[in-house]
BALOBA-1460 file (C-alpha; in Angstrom, 3 decimals):
// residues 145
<rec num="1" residu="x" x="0.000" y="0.000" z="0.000"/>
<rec num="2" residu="x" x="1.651" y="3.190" z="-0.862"/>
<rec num="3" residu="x" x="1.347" y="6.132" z="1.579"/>
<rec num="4" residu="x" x="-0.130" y="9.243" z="0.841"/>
<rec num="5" residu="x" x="2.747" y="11.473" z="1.179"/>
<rec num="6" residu="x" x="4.293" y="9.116" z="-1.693"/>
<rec num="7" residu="x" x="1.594" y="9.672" z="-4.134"/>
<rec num="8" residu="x" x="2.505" y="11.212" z="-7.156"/>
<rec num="9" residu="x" x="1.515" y="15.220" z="-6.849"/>
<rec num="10" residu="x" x="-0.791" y="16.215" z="-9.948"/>
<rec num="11" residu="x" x="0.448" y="19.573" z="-12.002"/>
<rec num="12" residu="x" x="-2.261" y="21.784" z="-12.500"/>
<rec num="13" residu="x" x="-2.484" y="25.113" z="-14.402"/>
<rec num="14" residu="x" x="-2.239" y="28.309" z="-12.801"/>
<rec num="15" residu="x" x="-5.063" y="30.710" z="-12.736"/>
<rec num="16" residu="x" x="-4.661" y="33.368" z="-15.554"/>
<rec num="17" residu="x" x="-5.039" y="35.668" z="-12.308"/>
<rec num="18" residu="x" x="-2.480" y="33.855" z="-9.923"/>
<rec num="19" residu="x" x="-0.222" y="33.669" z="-13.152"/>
<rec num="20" residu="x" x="-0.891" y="37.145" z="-14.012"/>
<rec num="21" residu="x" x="-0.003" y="38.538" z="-9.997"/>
<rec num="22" residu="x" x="3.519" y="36.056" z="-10.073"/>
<rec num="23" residu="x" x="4.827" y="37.560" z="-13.350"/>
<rec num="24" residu="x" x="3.778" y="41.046" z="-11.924"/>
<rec num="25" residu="x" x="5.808" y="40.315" z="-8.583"/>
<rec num="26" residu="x" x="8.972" y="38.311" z="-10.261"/>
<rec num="27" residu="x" x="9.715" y="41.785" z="-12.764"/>
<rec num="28" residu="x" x="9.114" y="44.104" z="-9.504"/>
<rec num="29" residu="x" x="11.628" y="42.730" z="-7.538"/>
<rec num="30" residu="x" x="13.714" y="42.358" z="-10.975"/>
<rec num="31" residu="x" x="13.514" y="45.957" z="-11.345"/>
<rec num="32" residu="x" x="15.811" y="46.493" z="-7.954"/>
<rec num="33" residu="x" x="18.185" y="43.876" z="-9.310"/>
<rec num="34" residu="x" x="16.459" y="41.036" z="-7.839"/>
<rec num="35" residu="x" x="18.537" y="38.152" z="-8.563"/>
<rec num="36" residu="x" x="17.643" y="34.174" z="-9.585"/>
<rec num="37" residu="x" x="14.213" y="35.150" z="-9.527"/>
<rec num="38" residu="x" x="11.909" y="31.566" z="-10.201"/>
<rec num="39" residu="x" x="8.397" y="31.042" z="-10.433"/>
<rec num="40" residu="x" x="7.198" y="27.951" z="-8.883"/>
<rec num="41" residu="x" x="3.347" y="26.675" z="-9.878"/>
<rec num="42" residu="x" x="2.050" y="25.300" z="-6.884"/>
<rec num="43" residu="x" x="-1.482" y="24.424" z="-7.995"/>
<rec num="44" residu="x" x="-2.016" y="20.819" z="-7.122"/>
<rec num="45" residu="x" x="1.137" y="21.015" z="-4.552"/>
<rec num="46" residu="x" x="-0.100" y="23.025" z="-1.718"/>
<rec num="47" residu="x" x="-2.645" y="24.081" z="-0.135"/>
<rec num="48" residu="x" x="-1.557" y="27.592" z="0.741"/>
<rec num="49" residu="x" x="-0.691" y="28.771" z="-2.671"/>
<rec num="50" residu="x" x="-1.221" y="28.442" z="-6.385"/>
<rec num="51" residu="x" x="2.371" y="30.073" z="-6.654"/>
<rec num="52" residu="x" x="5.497" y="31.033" z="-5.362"/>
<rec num="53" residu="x" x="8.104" y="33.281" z="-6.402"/>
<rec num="54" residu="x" x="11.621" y="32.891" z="-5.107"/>
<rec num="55" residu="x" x="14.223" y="35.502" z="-5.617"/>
<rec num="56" residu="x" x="17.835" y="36.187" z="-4.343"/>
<rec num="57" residu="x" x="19.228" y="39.622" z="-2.513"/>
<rec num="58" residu="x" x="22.508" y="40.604" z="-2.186"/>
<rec num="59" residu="x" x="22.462" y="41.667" z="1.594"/>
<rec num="60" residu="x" x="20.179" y="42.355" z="4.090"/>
<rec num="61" residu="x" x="19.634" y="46.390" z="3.055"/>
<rec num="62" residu="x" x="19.050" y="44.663" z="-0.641"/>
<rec num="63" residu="x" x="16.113" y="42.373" z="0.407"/>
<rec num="64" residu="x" x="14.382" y="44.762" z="3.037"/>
<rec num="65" residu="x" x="14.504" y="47.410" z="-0.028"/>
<rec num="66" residu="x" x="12.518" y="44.628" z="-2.036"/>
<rec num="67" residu="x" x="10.305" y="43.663" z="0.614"/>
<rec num="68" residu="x" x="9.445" y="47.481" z="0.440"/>
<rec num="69" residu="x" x="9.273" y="47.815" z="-3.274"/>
<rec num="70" residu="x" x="6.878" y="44.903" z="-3.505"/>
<rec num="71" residu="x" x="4.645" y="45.979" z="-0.941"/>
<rec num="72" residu="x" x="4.350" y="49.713" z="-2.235"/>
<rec num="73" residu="x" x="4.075" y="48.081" z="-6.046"/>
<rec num="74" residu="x" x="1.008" y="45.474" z="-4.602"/>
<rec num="75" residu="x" x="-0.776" y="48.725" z="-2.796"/>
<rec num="76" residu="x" x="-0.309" y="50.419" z="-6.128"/>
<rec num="77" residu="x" x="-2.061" y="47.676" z="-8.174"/>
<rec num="78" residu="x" x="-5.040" y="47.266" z="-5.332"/>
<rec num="79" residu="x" x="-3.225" y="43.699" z="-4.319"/>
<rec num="80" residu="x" x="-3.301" y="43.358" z="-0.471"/>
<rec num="81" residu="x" x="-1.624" y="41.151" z="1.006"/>
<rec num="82" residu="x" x="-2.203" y="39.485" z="3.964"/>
<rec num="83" residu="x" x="1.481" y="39.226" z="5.671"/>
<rec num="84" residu="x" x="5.037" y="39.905" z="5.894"/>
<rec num="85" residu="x" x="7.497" y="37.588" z="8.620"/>
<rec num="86" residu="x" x="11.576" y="37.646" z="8.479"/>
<rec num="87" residu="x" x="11.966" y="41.561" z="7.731"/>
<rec num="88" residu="x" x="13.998" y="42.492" z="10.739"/>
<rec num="89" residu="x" x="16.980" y="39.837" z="10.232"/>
<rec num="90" residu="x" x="16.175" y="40.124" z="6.286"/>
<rec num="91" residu="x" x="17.474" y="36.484" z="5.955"/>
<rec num="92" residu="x" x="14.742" y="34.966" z="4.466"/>
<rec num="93" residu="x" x="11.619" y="37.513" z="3.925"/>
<rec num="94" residu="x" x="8.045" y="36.092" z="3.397"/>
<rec num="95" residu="x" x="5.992" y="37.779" z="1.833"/>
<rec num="96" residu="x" x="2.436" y="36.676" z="1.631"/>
<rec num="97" residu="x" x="0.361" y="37.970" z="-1.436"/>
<rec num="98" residu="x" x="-2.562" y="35.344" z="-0.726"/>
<rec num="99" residu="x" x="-2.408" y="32.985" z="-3.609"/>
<rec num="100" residu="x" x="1.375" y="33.727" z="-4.402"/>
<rec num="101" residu="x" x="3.849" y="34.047" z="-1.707"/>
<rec num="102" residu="x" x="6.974" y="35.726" z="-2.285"/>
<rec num="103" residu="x" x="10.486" y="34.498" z="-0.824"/>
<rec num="104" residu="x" x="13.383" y="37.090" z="-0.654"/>
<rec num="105" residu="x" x="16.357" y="35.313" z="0.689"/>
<rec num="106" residu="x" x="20.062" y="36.340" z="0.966"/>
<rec num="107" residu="x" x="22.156" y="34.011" z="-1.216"/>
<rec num="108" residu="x" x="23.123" y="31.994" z="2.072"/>
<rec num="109" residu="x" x="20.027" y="31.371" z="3.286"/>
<rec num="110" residu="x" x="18.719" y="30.824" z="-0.034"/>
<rec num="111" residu="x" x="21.174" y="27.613" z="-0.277"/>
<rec num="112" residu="x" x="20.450" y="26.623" z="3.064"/>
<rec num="113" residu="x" x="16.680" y="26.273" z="3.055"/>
<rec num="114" residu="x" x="16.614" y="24.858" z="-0.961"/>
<rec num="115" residu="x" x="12.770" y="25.696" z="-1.803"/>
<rec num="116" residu="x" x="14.028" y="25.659" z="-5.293"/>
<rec num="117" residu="x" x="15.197" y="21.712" z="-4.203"/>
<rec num="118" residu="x" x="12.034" y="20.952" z="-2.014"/>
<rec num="119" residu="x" x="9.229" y="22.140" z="-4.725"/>
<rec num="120" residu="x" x="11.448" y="20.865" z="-7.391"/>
<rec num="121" residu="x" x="8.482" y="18.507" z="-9.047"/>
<rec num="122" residu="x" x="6.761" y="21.777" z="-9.410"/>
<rec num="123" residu="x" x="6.821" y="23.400" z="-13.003"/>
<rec num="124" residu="x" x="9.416" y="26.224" z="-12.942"/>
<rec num="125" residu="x" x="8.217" y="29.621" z="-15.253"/>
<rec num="126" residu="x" x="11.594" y="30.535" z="-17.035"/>
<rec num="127" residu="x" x="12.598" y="34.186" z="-15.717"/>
<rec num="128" residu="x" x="12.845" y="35.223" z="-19.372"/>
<rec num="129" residu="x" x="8.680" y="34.892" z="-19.168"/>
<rec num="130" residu="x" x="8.292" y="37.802" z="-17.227"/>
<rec num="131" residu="x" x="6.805" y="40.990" z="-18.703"/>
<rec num="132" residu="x" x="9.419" y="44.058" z="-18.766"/>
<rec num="133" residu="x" x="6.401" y="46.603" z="-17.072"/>
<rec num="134" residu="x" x="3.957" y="44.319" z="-15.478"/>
<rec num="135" residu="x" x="0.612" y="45.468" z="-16.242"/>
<rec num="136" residu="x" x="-1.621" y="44.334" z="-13.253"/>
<rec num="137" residu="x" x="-3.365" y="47.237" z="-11.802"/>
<rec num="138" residu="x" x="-7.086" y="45.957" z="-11.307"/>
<rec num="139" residu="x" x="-6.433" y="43.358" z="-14.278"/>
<rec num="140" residu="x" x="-6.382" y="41.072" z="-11.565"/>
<rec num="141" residu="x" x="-9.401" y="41.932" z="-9.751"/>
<rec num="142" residu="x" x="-11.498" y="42.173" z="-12.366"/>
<rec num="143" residu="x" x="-10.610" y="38.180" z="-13.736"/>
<rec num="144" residu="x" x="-11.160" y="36.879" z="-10.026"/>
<rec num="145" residu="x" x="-14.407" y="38.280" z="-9.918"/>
Protein backbone atom coordinates (compact mmCIF):
# COMPACT_ATOMS: atom_id res chain seq x y z
CA UNK A 1 0.00 0.00 0.00
CA UNK A 2 1.65 3.19 -0.86
CA UNK A 3 1.35 6.13 1.58
CA UNK A 4 -0.13 9.24 0.84
CA UNK A 5 2.75 11.47 1.18
CA UNK A 6 4.29 9.12 -1.69
CA UNK A 7 1.59 9.67 -4.13
CA UNK A 8 2.51 11.21 -7.16
CA UNK A 9 1.52 15.22 -6.85
CA UNK A 10 -0.79 16.22 -9.95
CA UNK A 11 0.45 19.57 -12.00
CA UNK A 12 -2.26 21.78 -12.50
CA UNK A 13 -2.48 25.11 -14.40
CA UNK A 14 -2.24 28.31 -12.80
CA UNK A 15 -5.06 30.71 -12.74
CA UNK A 16 -4.66 33.37 -15.55
CA UNK A 17 -5.04 35.67 -12.31
CA UNK A 18 -2.48 33.86 -9.92
CA UNK A 19 -0.22 33.67 -13.15
CA UNK A 20 -0.89 37.15 -14.01
CA UNK A 21 0.00 38.54 -10.00
CA UNK A 22 3.52 36.06 -10.07
CA UNK A 23 4.83 37.56 -13.35
CA UNK A 24 3.78 41.05 -11.92
CA UNK A 25 5.81 40.31 -8.58
CA UNK A 26 8.97 38.31 -10.26
CA UNK A 27 9.72 41.79 -12.76
CA UNK A 28 9.11 44.10 -9.50
CA UNK A 29 11.63 42.73 -7.54
CA UNK A 30 13.71 42.36 -10.98
CA UNK A 31 13.51 45.96 -11.34
CA UNK A 32 15.81 46.49 -7.95
CA UNK A 33 18.18 43.88 -9.31
CA UNK A 34 16.46 41.04 -7.84
CA UNK A 35 18.54 38.15 -8.56
CA UNK A 36 17.64 34.17 -9.58
CA UNK A 37 14.21 35.15 -9.53
CA UNK A 38 11.91 31.57 -10.20
CA UNK A 39 8.40 31.04 -10.43
CA UNK A 40 7.20 27.95 -8.88
CA UNK A 41 3.35 26.68 -9.88
CA UNK A 42 2.05 25.30 -6.88
CA UNK A 43 -1.48 24.42 -7.99
CA UNK A 44 -2.02 20.82 -7.12
CA UNK A 45 1.14 21.01 -4.55
CA UNK A 46 -0.10 23.03 -1.72
CA UNK A 47 -2.64 24.08 -0.14
CA UNK A 48 -1.56 27.59 0.74
CA UNK A 49 -0.69 28.77 -2.67
CA UNK A 50 -1.22 28.44 -6.38
CA UNK A 51 2.37 30.07 -6.65
CA UNK A 52 5.50 31.03 -5.36
CA UNK A 53 8.10 33.28 -6.40
CA UNK A 54 11.62 32.89 -5.11
CA UNK A 55 14.22 35.50 -5.62
CA UNK A 56 17.84 36.19 -4.34
CA UNK A 57 19.23 39.62 -2.51
CA UNK A 58 22.51 40.60 -2.19
CA UNK A 59 22.46 41.67 1.59
CA UNK A 60 20.18 42.36 4.09
CA UNK A 61 19.63 46.39 3.06
CA UNK A 62 19.05 44.66 -0.64
CA UNK A 63 16.11 42.37 0.41
CA UNK A 64 14.38 44.76 3.04
CA UNK A 65 14.50 47.41 -0.03
CA UNK A 66 12.52 44.63 -2.04
CA UNK A 67 10.30 43.66 0.61
CA UNK A 68 9.44 47.48 0.44
CA UNK A 69 9.27 47.82 -3.27
CA UNK A 70 6.88 44.90 -3.50
CA UNK A 71 4.65 45.98 -0.94
CA UNK A 72 4.35 49.71 -2.24
CA UNK A 73 4.08 48.08 -6.05
CA UNK A 74 1.01 45.47 -4.60
CA UNK A 75 -0.78 48.73 -2.80
CA UNK A 76 -0.31 50.42 -6.13
CA UNK A 77 -2.06 47.68 -8.17
CA UNK A 78 -5.04 47.27 -5.33
CA UNK A 79 -3.23 43.70 -4.32
CA UNK A 80 -3.30 43.36 -0.47
CA UNK A 81 -1.62 41.15 1.01
CA UNK A 82 -2.20 39.49 3.96
CA UNK A 83 1.48 39.23 5.67
CA UNK A 84 5.04 39.91 5.89
CA UNK A 85 7.50 37.59 8.62
CA UNK A 86 11.58 37.65 8.48
CA UNK A 87 11.97 41.56 7.73
CA UNK A 88 14.00 42.49 10.74
CA UNK A 89 16.98 39.84 10.23
CA UNK A 90 16.18 40.12 6.29
CA UNK A 91 17.47 36.48 5.96
CA UNK A 92 14.74 34.97 4.47
CA UNK A 93 11.62 37.51 3.93
CA UNK A 94 8.05 36.09 3.40
CA UNK A 95 5.99 37.78 1.83
CA UNK A 96 2.44 36.68 1.63
CA UNK A 97 0.36 37.97 -1.44
CA UNK A 98 -2.56 35.34 -0.73
CA UNK A 99 -2.41 32.98 -3.61
CA UNK A 100 1.38 33.73 -4.40
CA UNK A 101 3.85 34.05 -1.71
CA UNK A 102 6.97 35.73 -2.29
CA UNK A 103 10.49 34.50 -0.82
CA UNK A 104 13.38 37.09 -0.65
CA UNK A 105 16.36 35.31 0.69
CA UNK A 106 20.06 36.34 0.97
CA UNK A 107 22.16 34.01 -1.22
CA UNK A 108 23.12 31.99 2.07
CA UNK A 109 20.03 31.37 3.29
CA UNK A 110 18.72 30.82 -0.03
CA UNK A 111 21.17 27.61 -0.28
CA UNK A 112 20.45 26.62 3.06
CA UNK A 113 16.68 26.27 3.05
CA UNK A 114 16.61 24.86 -0.96
CA UNK A 115 12.77 25.70 -1.80
CA UNK A 116 14.03 25.66 -5.29
CA UNK A 117 15.20 21.71 -4.20
CA UNK A 118 12.03 20.95 -2.01
CA UNK A 119 9.23 22.14 -4.72
CA UNK A 120 11.45 20.86 -7.39
CA UNK A 121 8.48 18.51 -9.05
CA UNK A 122 6.76 21.78 -9.41
CA UNK A 123 6.82 23.40 -13.00
CA UNK A 124 9.42 26.22 -12.94
CA UNK A 125 8.22 29.62 -15.25
CA UNK A 126 11.59 30.53 -17.04
CA UNK A 127 12.60 34.19 -15.72
CA UNK A 128 12.84 35.22 -19.37
CA UNK A 129 8.68 34.89 -19.17
CA UNK A 130 8.29 37.80 -17.23
CA UNK A 131 6.80 40.99 -18.70
CA UNK A 132 9.42 44.06 -18.77
CA UNK A 133 6.40 46.60 -17.07
CA UNK A 134 3.96 44.32 -15.48
CA UNK A 135 0.61 45.47 -16.24
CA UNK A 136 -1.62 44.33 -13.25
CA UNK A 137 -3.36 47.24 -11.80
CA UNK A 138 -7.09 45.96 -11.31
CA UNK A 139 -6.43 43.36 -14.28
CA UNK A 140 -6.38 41.07 -11.57
CA UNK A 141 -9.40 41.93 -9.75
CA UNK A 142 -11.50 42.17 -12.37
CA UNK A 143 -10.61 38.18 -13.74
CA UNK A 144 -11.16 36.88 -10.03
CA UNK A 145 -14.41 38.28 -9.92
Amino acid sequence: MQSSSSKPIQKSFLPPATALKARAIAAWLKDKKGEDIAILNMSGASSVAEAMVIVTAQGARHAKALADWLLKNLAESDQAYLGMEGYREANWILVDCNDVLAHIFQEDSRRFYNLDGLWAHCPVIPADAFPAQPVLAKTVARQQS
